[in-house]
N, C-alpha and C positions, 0 to 999 in steps of 0.2 A: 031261276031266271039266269040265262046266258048273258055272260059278259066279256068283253073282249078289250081292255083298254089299255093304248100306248101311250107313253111319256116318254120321255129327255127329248125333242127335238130340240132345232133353237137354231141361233147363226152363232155360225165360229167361221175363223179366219181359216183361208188357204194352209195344208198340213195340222193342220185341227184334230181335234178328236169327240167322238161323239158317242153315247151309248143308249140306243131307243129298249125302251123294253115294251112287255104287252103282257099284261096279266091278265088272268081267265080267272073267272068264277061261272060255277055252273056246270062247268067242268074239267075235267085232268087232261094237261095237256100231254102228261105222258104216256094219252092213249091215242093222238092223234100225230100225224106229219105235219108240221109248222112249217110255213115259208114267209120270207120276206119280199116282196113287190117295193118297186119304187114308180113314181110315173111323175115324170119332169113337164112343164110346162108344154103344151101344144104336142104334145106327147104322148105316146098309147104308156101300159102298165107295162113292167118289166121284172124279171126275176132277179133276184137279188142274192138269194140265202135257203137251204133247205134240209133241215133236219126232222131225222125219221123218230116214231115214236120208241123206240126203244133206246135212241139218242145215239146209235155208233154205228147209223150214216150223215154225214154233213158232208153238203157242195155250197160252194161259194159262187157267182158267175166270174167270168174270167177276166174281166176289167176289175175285178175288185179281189179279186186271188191275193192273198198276201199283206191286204189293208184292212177287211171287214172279214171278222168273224161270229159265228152264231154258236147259242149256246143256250141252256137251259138251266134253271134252278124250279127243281120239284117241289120245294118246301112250300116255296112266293106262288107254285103254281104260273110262271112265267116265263117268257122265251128273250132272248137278250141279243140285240144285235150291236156288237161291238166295231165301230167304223174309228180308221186310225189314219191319217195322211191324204184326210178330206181335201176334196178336190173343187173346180168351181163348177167343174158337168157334174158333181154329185149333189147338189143342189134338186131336190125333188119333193114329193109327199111321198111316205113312205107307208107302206100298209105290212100289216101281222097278218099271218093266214092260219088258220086251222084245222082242218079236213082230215075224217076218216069216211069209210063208204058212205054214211047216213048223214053226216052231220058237213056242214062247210061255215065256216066263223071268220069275220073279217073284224078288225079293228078297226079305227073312225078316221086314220091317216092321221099323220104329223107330219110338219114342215120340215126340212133340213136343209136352211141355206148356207152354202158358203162361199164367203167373200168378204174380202179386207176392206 
């Protein structure tokens, strides 16, 4: 049975720091391209974060260059999105992605507000 589930969201203040994860069972996520989606309030889904299955491609998108990073732990079976000098437009739900040709895995979203 596939499973896809993320934790750490939460509210933290303005220049914050946050770190969502998403663990898989069911299967390896070091055989698939993970991305990260955000989708803020009244808002469509947006790309966030994207690393390849072999792990040595990753893009960040360019409003978040420099503050959020993404990264993998193969052991946890998990993908780790590292966000640092949180903002108050980064306030969204944020989704884990999975996808190779056959397969596409979503996470259940978590919150990430921030504001003082």
């Amino acid at each position: 049975q596939v499973h896809f589930v993320e934790s750490g969201g939460g509210l933290v203040q303005p220049g914050g720091s946050l770190t969502l994860s998403c663990q898989a069972s069911g299967f390896f996520i070091s055989t698939y391209t993970t991305r990260w989606y955000r989708q803020a309030p009244g808002k469509e889904r947006t790309f966030v974060a994207i690393m390849s299955g072999s792990g040595g491609y990753t893009k960040i998108a360019e409003s978040m260059k420099g503050r959020f990073n993404i990264s993998r732990d193969n052991e946890k079976n998990t993908v780790i999105l590292q966000m640092n000098g949180l903002k108050a437009e980064d306030t969204a739900v944020y989704y884990c992605n999975a996808a190779n040709a056959v397969n596409n895995y979503w996470g259940q979203g978590i919150q990430v507000t921030v504001s003082s």
